[in-house]
N, C-alpha and C positions, 0 to 999 in steps of 0.2 A: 830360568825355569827351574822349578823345586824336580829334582832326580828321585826317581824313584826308590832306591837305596837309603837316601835322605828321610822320605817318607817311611819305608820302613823302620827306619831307627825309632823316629820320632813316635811313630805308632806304639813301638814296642816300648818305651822309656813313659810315652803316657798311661799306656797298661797296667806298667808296673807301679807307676806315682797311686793309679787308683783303688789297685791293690792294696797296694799299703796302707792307705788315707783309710781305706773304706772299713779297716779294721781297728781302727782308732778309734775311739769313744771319747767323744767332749762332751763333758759337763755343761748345760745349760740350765739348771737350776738344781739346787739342793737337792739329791736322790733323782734326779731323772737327767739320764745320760742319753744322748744319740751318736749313730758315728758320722763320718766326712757324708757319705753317699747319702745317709738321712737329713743331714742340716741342705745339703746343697737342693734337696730336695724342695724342704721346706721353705728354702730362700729364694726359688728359681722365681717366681712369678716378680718378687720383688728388684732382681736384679735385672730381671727384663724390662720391667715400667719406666723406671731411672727418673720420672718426674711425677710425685704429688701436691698434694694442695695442704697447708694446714690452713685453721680456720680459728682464731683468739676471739673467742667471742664472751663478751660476759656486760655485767652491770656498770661498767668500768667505761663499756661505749657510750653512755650517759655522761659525766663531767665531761668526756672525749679529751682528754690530757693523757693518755699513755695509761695503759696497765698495770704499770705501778704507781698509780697516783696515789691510792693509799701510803704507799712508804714513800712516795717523796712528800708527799704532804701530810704527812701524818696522821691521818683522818681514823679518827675512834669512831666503833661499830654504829653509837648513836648517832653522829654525823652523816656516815657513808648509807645510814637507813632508807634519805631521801630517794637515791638512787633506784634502790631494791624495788620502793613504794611505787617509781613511775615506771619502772621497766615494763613496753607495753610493744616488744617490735611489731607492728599493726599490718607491714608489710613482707612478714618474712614469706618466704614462700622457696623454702629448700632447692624444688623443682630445677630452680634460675638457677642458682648456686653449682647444681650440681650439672646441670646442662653446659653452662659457662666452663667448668672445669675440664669437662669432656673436652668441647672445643678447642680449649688452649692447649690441649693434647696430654691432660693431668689424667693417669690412670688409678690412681689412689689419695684416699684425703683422711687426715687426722683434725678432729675437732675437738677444743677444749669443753669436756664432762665438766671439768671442775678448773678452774684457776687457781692465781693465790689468794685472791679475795674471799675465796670459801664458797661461792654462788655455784650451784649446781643446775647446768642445765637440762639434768633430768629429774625424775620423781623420785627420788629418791626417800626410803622410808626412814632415813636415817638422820633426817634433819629438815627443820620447815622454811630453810633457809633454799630455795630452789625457785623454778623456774613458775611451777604450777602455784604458787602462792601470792607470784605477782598480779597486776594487773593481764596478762598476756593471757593463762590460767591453762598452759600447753605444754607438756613433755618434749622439749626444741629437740632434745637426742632420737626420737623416739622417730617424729617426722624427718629428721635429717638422716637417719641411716634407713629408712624408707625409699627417700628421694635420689641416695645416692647408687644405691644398690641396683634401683630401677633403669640407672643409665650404664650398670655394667662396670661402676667403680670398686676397689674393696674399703672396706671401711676400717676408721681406727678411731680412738680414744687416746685425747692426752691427760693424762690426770695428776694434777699437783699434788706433788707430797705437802708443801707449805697451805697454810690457811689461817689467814690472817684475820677471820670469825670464830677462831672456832672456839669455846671457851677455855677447851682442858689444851689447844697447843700451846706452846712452852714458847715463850718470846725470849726473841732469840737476837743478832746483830741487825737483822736484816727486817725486824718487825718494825708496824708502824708508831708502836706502843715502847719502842724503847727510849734507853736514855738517849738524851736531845745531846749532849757532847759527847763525845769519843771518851775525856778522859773520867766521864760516870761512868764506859763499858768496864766492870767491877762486880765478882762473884756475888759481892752483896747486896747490889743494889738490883742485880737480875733478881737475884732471890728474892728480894721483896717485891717485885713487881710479879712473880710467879707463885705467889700465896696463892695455894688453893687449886691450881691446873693441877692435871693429870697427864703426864705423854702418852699414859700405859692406856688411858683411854683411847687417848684420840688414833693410837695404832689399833686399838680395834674397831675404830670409826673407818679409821681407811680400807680395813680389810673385808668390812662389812660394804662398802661402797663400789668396790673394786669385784665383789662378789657381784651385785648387781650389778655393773656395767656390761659383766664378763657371762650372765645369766640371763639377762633378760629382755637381749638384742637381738639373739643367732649368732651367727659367726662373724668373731671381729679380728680382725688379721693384725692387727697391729697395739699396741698400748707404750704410748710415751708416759713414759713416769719422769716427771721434772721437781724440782733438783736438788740432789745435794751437795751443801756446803760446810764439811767439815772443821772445826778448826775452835780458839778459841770463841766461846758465845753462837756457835755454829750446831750443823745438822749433819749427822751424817748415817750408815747403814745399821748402827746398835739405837739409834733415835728411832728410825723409819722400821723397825725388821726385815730392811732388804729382803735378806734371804727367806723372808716368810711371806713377803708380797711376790717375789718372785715364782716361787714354787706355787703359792695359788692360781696366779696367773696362768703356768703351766698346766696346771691340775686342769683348771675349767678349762680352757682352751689351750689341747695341746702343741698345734698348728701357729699359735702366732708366732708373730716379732715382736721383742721386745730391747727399747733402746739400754743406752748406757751409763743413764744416770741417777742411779741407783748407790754408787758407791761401793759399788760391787766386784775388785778391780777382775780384769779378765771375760768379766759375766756380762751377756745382755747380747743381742746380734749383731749389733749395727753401732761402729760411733756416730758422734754428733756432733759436728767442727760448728759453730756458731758463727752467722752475719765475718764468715772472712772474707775479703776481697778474693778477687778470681787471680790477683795473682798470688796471693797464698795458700790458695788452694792447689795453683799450680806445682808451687815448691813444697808442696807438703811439711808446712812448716810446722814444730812441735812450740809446745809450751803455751797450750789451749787447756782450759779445764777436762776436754775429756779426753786426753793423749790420743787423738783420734787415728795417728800416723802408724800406730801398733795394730791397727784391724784390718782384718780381710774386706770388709765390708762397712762403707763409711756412707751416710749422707748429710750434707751440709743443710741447715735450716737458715734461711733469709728473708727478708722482709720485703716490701717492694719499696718502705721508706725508712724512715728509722724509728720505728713503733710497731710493735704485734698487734696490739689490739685499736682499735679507730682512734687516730690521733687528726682532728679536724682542721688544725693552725699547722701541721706538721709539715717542711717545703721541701723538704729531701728525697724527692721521690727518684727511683730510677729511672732509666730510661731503658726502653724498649731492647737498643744496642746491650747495656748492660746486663739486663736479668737475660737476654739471649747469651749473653758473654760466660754467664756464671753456670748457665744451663750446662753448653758444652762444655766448659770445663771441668765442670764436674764428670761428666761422663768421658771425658779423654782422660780421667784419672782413676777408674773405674768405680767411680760413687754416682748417688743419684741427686738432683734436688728438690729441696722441702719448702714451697714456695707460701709465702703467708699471706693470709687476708683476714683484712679487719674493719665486720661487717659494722655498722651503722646503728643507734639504738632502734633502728625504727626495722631491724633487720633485710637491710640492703646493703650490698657491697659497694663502696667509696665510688664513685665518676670517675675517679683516678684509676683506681684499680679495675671496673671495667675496663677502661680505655687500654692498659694493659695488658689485661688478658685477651682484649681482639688483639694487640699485636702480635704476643704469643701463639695465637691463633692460626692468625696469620701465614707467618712463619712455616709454623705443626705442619699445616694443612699439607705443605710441597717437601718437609725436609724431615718428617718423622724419621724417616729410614736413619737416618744419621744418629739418632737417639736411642730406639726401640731396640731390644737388645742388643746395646752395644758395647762397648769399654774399652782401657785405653790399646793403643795402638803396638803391634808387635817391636822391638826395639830398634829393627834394624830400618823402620823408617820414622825419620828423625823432619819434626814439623818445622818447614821456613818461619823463619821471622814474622808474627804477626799470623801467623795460621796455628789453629791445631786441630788436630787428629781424632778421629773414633773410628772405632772397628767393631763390627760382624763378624767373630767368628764361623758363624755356621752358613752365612751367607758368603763369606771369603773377600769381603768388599769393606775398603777404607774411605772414609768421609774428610776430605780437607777442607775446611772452615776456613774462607778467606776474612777473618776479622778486619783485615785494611785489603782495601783490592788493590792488585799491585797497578803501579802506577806508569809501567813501561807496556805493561801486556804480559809479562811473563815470569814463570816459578819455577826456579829449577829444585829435582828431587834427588837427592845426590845417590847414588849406589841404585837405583832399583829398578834398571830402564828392563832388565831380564825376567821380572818379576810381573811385569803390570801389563792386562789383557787390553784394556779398554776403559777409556775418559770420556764424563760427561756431567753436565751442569743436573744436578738433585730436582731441582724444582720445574723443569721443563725438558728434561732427558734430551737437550742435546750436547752434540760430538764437542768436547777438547780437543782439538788437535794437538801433538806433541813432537819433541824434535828432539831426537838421541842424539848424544853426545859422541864426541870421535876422540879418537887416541887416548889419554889419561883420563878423558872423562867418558869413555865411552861406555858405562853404566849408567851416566847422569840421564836424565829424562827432564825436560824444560816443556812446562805445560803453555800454552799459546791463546790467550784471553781476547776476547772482544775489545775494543776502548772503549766502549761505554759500561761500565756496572750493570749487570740486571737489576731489575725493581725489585729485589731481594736485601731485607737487612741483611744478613748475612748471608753470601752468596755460598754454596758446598757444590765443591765435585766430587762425583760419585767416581770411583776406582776402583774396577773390578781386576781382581789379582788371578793371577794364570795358575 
């Protein structure tokens, strides 16, 4: 049992952490600073959701080969036209998408405004290269932050700094227009292939575009800016004007998130650990493009296979076990995840990725508690083999994820038989029985399982702490 003495300490030592914090001022864009108690503020709804939905959606769902088909296949503007000409999703219909995401327990979704392809999903006046030009003849952003808002999601925008349309950006390693060997990547041969571009345009194409997304929705909670890649033949924050896309960002909407791939180092709320396995998200391994191990506040972005955007031959799909794997672990490390879908030209989501999202569902329906505001687990309980941990602070209740069910009936929790009120299965609230340990182990607590598994992918008990 926590002593009241204990409680007091603690009381008093978090007072003074917030004290301190709360007079601190961090810089979050160019000229506009907040302190600890305003960011946390700003970030709470975020940190409470722990699971969104992104959506890759573009002209790209047509060949259905992957989102970079353009640079893997090299395809010039007059080629990739075809595309543009048929894009006609005849079925989209938001409403499903965003109802679907609700179910599978997603509280938030970012959708691609713009790709690398250049195709804008909205009206944009800044270019005839968009959505309402196609056969479709529909503003897709317009009805999709409609539909999602209506079911009580918050919405976001992911918008590419890369644009591989556009005539004034500057090709670069990663275009589809560049040299065909490595040993042409040569000062001079870019240069000749960049007769006549402007970058100094195309950054005020972004910042013209980035105006409207940020103007002419309502309130957008979130903006992914993707990505840059500094280096020789590269892109990086004096290409893009980071620091001047940022601060507009700011300016129009004070309130949002904004990621951290910008180039910007220190700047932006949130890392972005990229498609890592859950057990390296576990070990919070470094030597990821966005050093994501340095931030208070991380969320992992993952695919359900191995492609953002509709890849129709693609057989790598996850499994139900898995994206639930990635889920929790994310949130036992105190991040959320950014789960992707990649809708179909005809604007539907894959068979596949239904089918997964009912699993997800599924799931949500019995074991939210375990996700919903929660993060990782106090130190001094240390997750068995094959389980882990989330915690509710303000609820004061830990969630054990039996990833493998044990196989004798029983788990023992070593240290914390003093600490813990009451055991019981998450998705149907019944009793765990538990059996304290004696003499040296008489702290241990060994939780006491049915032999059968429940019809639960992954089974949680709920552990209410004293």
């Amino acid at each position: 049992m926590i002593t009241r003495a204990l409680c007091r300490s603690f009381l008093k030592g978090a007072l003074l952490v917030a004290a301190t914090l709360s007079l601190t001022l961090i810089l979050v864009a160019p000229g506009h600073a907040e302190t600890q108690e305003q960011r946390n503020e700003r970030m709470a709804w975020w940190r409470d959701a722990r699971f969104g939905m992104f959506i890759h959606w573009g002209v790209y769902a047509l060949p259905a080969r992957h989102e970079w088909v353009r640079n893997r296949e090299r395809i010039t503007n007059e080629d990739y036209q075809k595309y543009f000409e048929h894009f006609n999703p005849d079925l989209y219909n938001p409403r499903d998408w965003a109802r679907m995401a609700k179910e599978a327990g997603m509280k938030y979704v970012v959708l691609t405004a713009k790709h690398h392809e250049g195709f804008c999903l909205f009206d944009s006046q800044f270019t005839d290269y968009k959505s309402t030009n196609t056969p479709c003849h529909k503003d897709l952003v317009k009805e999709y932050v409609e539909a999602f808002r209506a079911e009580g999601l918050k919405v976001g925008f992911y918008y590419s700094l890369i644009d591989w349309h556009h005539p004034d950006y500057v090709i670069d390693r990663i275009h589809p227009l560049r040299p065909v060997d490595k040993k042409d990547f040569t000062a001079e041969n870019f240069a000749k292939l960049n007769e006549g571009r402007d970058m100094a345009k195309y950054r005020q194409y972004m910042k013209n575009q980035v105006r409207e997304l940020l103007s002419n929705y309502g309130k957008i909670s979130i903006i992914w800016f993707d990505y840059s890649f500094p280096g020789e033949f590269g892109k990086g924050r004096d290409d893009w004007d980071s620091a001047g896309l940022l601060k507009l960002a700011r300016e129009l909407q004070p309130h949002i998130l904004v990621d951290n791939r910008l180039d910007l180092p220190g700047e932006g709320d949130f890392a972005t650990p990229e498609q890592l396995s859950a057990a390296e998200l576990q070990k919070k391994s470094s030597g990821n493009q966005t050093g994501w191990e340095t931030y208070r506040d991380w969320e992992t972005c993952q695919t359900f296979s191995g492609s953002w955007g509709y890849f129709r031959d693609e057989k790598t799909w996850k499994s139900n076990a898995q994206l639930l794997t990635l889920l929790i672990t994310s949130v036992s490390g105190g991040g959320n995840l950014l789960l992707n879908v990649g809708p179909t030209g005809r604007g539907e989501f894959d068979y596949r990725a239904k089918d997964r999202l009912h699993g997800l569902a599924e799931w949500m329906h019995y074991n939210s508690r375990s996700i919903y505001g929660c993060t990782e687990a106090p130190a001094e309980f240390a997750a068995p083999a094959d389980t882990l941990f989330t915690c509710n602070p303000k609820t004061k209740c830990l969630y054990l994820h039996l990833l493998t069910y044990p196989a004798d009936g029983k788990l023992m929790l070593a240290g914390v038989a003093d600490k813990v009120a009451y055991t019981q299965f998450l998705h149907d609230a019944s009793e765990i029985l538990v059996e304290q340990g004696t003499d040296a182990g008489a702290k241990d607590l060994t939780l006491k399982f049915p032999a059968d598994k429940p019809p639960v992918e992954i089974p949680v008990v709920e552990i209410f702490l004293k």
